[in-house]
C-alpha positions in Angstrom: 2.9 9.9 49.8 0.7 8.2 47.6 -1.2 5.1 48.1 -2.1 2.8 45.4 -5.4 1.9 47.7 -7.6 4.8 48.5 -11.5 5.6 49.3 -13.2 9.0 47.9 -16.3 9.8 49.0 -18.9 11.8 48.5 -22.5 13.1 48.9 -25.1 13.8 46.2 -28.6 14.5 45.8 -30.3 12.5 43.7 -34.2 14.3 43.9 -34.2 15.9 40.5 -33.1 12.3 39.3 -37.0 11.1 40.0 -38.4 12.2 36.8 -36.1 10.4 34.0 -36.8 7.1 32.7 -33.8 5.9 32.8 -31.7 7.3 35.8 -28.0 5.9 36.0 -24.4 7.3 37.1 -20.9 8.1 35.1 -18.0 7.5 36.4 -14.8 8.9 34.7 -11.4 7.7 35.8 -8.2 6.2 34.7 -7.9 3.0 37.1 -9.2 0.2 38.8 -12.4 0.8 40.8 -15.7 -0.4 42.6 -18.7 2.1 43.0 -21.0 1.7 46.1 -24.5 4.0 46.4 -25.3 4.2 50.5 -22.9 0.8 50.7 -24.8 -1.2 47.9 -22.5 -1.9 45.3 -23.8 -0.5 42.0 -20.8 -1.4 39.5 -17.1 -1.6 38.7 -14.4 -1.5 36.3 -11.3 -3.0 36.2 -9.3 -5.5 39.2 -8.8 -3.7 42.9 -6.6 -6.7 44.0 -4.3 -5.8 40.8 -5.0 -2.6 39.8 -5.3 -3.2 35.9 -8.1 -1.4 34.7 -9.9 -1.5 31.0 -9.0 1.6 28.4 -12.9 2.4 28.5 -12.5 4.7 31.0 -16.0 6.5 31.1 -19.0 4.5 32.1 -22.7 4.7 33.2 -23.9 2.8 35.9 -28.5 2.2 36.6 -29.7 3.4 39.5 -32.6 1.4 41.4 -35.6 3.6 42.3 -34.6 2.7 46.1 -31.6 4.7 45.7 -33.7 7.9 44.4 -36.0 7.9 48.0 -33.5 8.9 50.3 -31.7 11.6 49.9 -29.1 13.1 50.2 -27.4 9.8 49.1 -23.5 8.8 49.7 -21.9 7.9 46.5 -18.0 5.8 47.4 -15.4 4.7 45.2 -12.6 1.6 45.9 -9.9 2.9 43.8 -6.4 1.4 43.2 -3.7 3.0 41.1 -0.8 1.4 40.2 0.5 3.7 37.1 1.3 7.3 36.7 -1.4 8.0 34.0 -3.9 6.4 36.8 -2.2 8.9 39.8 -2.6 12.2 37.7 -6.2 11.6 35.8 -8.8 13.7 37.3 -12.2 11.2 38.9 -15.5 12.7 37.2 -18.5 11.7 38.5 -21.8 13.1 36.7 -25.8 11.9 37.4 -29.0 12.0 34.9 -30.8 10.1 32.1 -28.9 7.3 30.7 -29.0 8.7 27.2 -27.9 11.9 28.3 -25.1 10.3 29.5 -24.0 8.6 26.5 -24.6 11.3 24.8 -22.3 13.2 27.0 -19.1 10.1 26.4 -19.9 10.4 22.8 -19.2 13.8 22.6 -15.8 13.2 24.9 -15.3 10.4 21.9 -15.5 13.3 19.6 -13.4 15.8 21.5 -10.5 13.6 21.3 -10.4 14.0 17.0 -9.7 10.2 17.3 -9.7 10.6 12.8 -6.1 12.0 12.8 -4.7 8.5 14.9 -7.0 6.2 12.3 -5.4 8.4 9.4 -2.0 8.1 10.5 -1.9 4.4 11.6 -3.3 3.4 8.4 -1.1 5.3 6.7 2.2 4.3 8.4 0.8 0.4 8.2 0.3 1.0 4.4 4.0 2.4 4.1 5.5 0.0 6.1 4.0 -2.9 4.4 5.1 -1.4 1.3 8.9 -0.9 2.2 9.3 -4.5 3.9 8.2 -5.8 0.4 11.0 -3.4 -1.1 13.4 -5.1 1.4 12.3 -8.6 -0.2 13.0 -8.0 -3.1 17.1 -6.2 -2.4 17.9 -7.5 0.6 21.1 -5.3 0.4 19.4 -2.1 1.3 19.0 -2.5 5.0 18.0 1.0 5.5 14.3 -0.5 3.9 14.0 -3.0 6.4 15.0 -0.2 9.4 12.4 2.0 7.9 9.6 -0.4 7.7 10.0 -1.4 11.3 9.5 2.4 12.3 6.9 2.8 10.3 4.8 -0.6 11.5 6.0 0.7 15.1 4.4 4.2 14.3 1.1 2.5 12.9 0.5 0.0 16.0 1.5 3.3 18.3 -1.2 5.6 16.4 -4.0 2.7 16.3 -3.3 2.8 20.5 -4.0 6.3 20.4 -7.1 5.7 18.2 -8.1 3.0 20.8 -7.8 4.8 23.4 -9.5 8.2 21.7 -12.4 6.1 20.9 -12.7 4.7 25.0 -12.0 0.5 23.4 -12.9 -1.6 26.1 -9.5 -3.7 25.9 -7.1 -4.3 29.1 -4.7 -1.9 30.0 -2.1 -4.1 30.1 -1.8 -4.7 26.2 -2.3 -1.4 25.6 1.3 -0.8 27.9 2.6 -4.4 26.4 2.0 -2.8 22.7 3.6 0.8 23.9 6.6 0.0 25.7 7.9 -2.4 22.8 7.6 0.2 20.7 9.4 2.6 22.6 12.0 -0.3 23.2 12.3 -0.5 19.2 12.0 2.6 18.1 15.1 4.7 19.4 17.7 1.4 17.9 16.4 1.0 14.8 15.9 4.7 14.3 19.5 5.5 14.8 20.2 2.2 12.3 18.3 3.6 9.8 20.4 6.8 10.0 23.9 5.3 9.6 22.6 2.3 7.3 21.5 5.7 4.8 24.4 6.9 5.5 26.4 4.0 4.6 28.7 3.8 8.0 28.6 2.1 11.0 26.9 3.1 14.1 30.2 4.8 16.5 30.2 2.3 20.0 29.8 5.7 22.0 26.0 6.0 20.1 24.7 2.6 21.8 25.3 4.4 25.2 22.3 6.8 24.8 20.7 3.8 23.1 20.7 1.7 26.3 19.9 3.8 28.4 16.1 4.7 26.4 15.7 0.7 26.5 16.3 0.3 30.3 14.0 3.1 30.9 10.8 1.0 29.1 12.6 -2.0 30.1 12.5 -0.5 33.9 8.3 0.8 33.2 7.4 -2.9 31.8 9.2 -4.5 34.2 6.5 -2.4 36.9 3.5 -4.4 34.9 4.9 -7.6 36.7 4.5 -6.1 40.1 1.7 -5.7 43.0 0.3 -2.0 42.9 2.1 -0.9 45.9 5.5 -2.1 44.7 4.9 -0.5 41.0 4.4 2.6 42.5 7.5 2.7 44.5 9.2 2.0 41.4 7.6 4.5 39.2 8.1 6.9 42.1 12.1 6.0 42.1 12.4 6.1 38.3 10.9 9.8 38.1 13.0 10.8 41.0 16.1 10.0 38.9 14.8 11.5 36.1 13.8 14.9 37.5 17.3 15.5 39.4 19.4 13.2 36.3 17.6 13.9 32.7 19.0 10.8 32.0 16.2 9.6 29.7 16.0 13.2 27.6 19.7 13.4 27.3 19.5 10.2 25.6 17.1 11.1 23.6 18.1 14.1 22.6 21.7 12.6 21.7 19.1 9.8 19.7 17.9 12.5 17.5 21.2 14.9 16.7 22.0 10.8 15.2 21.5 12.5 11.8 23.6 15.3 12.1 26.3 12.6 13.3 26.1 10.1 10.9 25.9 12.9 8.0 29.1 14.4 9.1 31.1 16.3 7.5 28.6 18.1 5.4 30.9 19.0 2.3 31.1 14.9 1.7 27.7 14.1 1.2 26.9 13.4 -2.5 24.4 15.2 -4.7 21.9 11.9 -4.7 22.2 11.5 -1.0 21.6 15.9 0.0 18.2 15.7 -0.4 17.7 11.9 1.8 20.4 14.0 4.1 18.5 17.0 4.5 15.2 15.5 5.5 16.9 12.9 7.7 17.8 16.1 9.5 14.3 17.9 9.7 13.2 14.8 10.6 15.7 14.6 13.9 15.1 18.7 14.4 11.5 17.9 14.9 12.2 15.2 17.5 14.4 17.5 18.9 12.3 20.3 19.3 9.3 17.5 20.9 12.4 16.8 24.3 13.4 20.2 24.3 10.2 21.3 25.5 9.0 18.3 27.5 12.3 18.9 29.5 11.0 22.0 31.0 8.5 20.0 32.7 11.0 18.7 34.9 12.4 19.6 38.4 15.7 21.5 37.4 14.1 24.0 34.8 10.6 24.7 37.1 8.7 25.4 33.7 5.5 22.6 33.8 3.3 25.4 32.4 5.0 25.3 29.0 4.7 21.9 27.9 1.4 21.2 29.3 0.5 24.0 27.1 1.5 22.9 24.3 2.1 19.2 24.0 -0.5 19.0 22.3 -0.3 21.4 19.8 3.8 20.6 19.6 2.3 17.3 19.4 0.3 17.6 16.5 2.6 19.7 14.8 6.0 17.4 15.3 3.2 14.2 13.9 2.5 16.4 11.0 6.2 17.5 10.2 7.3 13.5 10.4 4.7 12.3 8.2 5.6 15.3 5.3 9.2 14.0 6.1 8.0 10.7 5.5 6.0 10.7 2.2 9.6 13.0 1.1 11.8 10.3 2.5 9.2 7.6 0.5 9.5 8.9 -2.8 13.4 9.8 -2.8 13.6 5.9 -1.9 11.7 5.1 -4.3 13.5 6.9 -6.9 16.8 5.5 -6.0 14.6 2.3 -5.8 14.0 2.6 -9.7 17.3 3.8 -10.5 18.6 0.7 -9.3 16.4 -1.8 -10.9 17.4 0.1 -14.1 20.6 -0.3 -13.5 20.4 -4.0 -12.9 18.3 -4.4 -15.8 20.8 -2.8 -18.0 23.5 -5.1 -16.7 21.8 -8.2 -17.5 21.3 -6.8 -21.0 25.2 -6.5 -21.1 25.8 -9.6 -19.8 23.4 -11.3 -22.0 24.5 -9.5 -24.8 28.4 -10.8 -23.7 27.6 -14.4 -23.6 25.5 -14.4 -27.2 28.9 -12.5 -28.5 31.2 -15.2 -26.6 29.0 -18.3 -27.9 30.0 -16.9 -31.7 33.4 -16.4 -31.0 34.2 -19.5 -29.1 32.1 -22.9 -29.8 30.7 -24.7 -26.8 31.9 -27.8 -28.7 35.3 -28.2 -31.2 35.9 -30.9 -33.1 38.6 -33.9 -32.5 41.2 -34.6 -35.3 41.7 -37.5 -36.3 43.3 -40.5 -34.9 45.8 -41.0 -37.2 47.1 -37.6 -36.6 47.2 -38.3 -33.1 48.9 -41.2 -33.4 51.7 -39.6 -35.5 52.0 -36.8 -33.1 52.5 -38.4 -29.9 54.7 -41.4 -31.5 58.0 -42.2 -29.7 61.1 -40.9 -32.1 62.6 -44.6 -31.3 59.5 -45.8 -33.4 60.0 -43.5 -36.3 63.6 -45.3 -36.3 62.3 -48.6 -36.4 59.8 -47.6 -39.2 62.9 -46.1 -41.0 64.5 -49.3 -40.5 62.2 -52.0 -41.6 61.8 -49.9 -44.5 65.7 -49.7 -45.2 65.8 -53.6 -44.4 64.8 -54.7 -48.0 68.2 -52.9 -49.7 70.5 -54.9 -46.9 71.1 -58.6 -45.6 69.4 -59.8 -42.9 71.7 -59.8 -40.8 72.8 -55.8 -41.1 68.8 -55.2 -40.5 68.8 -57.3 -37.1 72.0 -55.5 -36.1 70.3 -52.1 -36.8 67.0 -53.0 -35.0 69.1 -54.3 -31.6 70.8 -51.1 -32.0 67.7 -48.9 -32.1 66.0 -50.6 -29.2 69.0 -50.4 -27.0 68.7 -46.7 -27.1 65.0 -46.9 -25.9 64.6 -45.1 -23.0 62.8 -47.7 -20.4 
């Protein structure tokens, strides 16, 4: 069983050493360790007590002109591991000139093709930028907003791969911090983006899968919190129930047929939305293909030797395919981008052309008649007998107008 605290030793001669100007010692290894020549402590990298380490995993170390007199010498490393990337990485250890040795990191620098990360993380940040600004400005088309997201998650996941091509002497633990919330992210708003282009709602069953890819980074950042020993134990359970379950690739792989799902049926899909369909689809057939063969890496298919074969060329390949799926995806967004802000454009046109057309037809302001009409129209018909009346008075007595005039008023309604 493995220990996260462990000794390796070793012993070196160091006689051909006496001759360089400048004679020093690399260590390469992925963890947390202090180097001792013949018990003097020469250098270190990294915390033993905690076991977080820096991402510049190569270093050169001087060594005194004492150390070159007696030889052979014994050359001892305090390591602690506390991660599975730390467990599995091979411990170099190489002696000479100290140029010679950075020219020898260099060159590992320049193994690593650390331009294709730089490419693709400015790319994806460019993109991403780019669509959250297309969000601003419609806030109706959610499937922007989902897309950004994966594409700012995809940029700050290449740039990690860039740092760590290039050997950036930052902690470990924000290079983990920065990774696990992206794979936390990632697998939601991917399957989002899928039904929000879709124009449906995400089925209940799909947040199964869903949940059980956010425990698992939930689970592996959770271990960052722990001692060594007990983040081991963890990590040793977790890939236990992984190699025996698939739990984590089933999800995953259910996570990436989400196009095919949300798609369904086929015949349904309208002419504008084949083409955003179709690539959707390539997209997830990529990702597909990616688990299909890292399963085979696992206890209940026996097959290790074809993934570590080609990771990274399936790698490569799968990065390649999704960013030519991408730039597609892009510019059909962008089209139906356009072909809405047309749209809209044309309908305020109509509707500006409406209201100039309903101004000339119907006044903002009419004119009153005139009082006197009012007056006539609204008068009481008891009034118009009185009128009649008075008028009538000047043929008759006085008396048969004061007897008409009681009568009229006695009929007024109170």
């Amino acid at each position: 069983m493995l220990e996260p605290h462990l000794w390796a030793r070793c012993h070196a001669d160091f006689g051909a050493l006496r001759g360089t100007a400048h004679p020093a010692i690399q260590i390469s290894l992925i963890g947390a360790y202090q180097l001792f020549v013949d018990g003097v402590l020469v250098g270190g990298a990294g915390n033993v007590r905690t076991g977080f380490y820096s991402m510049n995993t190569i270093r050169q170390y001087p060594l005194t002109a004492a150390v070159l007199t007696a030889q052979p010498v014994t050359i001892a490393l305090r390591i602690t591991l506390r991660d599975p990337i730390a467990t599995t990485s091979p411990l170099e250890i190489h002696a000479g000139d100290m140029e010679a040795l950075a020219g020898r990191r260099a060159g590992n620098i320049l193994a690593h093709k650390a331009t294709l990360p730089l490419a693709m993380a400015v790319f994806f940040g460019v993109v991403g930028l780019m669509l959250l600004g297309l969000f601003y400005y419609d806030r109706s088309r959610r499937e922007l907003l989902y897309l950004s997201i994966l594409c700012v998650q995809g940029a700050v996941g290449w740039a990690e791969v860039f740092s760590s091509a290039i050997l950036m002497n930052y902690p470990v633990a924000l290079h983990d911090a920065l990774l696990f919330a992206g794979d936390i992210v990632a697998p939601v708003v991917l399957v989002l983006f899928y039904f929000a282009l879709a124009r449906r709602r995400v089925p209940r069953l799909y947040w199964l899968p869903m949940a059980v890819v956010v425990a698992q980074f939930a689970l592996q950042g959770f271990e960052m919190l722990l001692p060594p020993d007990a983040a081991l134990r963890l990590w040793r359970l977790d890939l236990a129930v992984n190699d025996h379950t698939l739990l984590y690739f089933i999800a995953q792989l259910a996570i990436s047929a989400a196009p095919f799902v949300a798609f369904w049926p086929y015949g349904q899909i309208s002419r504008r939305m084949r083409p955003l369909a179709i690539l959707c689809m390539l997209y997830g057939a990529a990702t597909t293909l990616w688990y299909v063969v890292q399963v085979t890496a696992f206890i209940l298919l026996r097959l290790p030797s074809l993934f570590y074969a080609w990771q990274w060329v399936l790698g490569e390949t799968s990065a390649f395919v999704k960013a030519c799926v991408l730039v597609a995806l892009l510019g059909l967004l962008f089209r139906d981008q356009r072909r809405v802000t047309e749209e809209r454009a044309l309908l305020a046109g109509e509707m500006q052309a409406a209201s100039e057309i309903q101004r000339m037809l119907a006044p903002v302001k009419i004119e009153t008649a005139p009082a006197c009409i009012s007056m006539l129209l609204f008068t009481p018909c008891v009034m118009w007998a009185e009128i009649f009346i008075f008028v009538a008075s000047w043929a008759m007595d006085d008396n048969a107008f004061w007897w008409a005039m009681s009568a009229a008023r006695a009929q007024q309604p109170p």
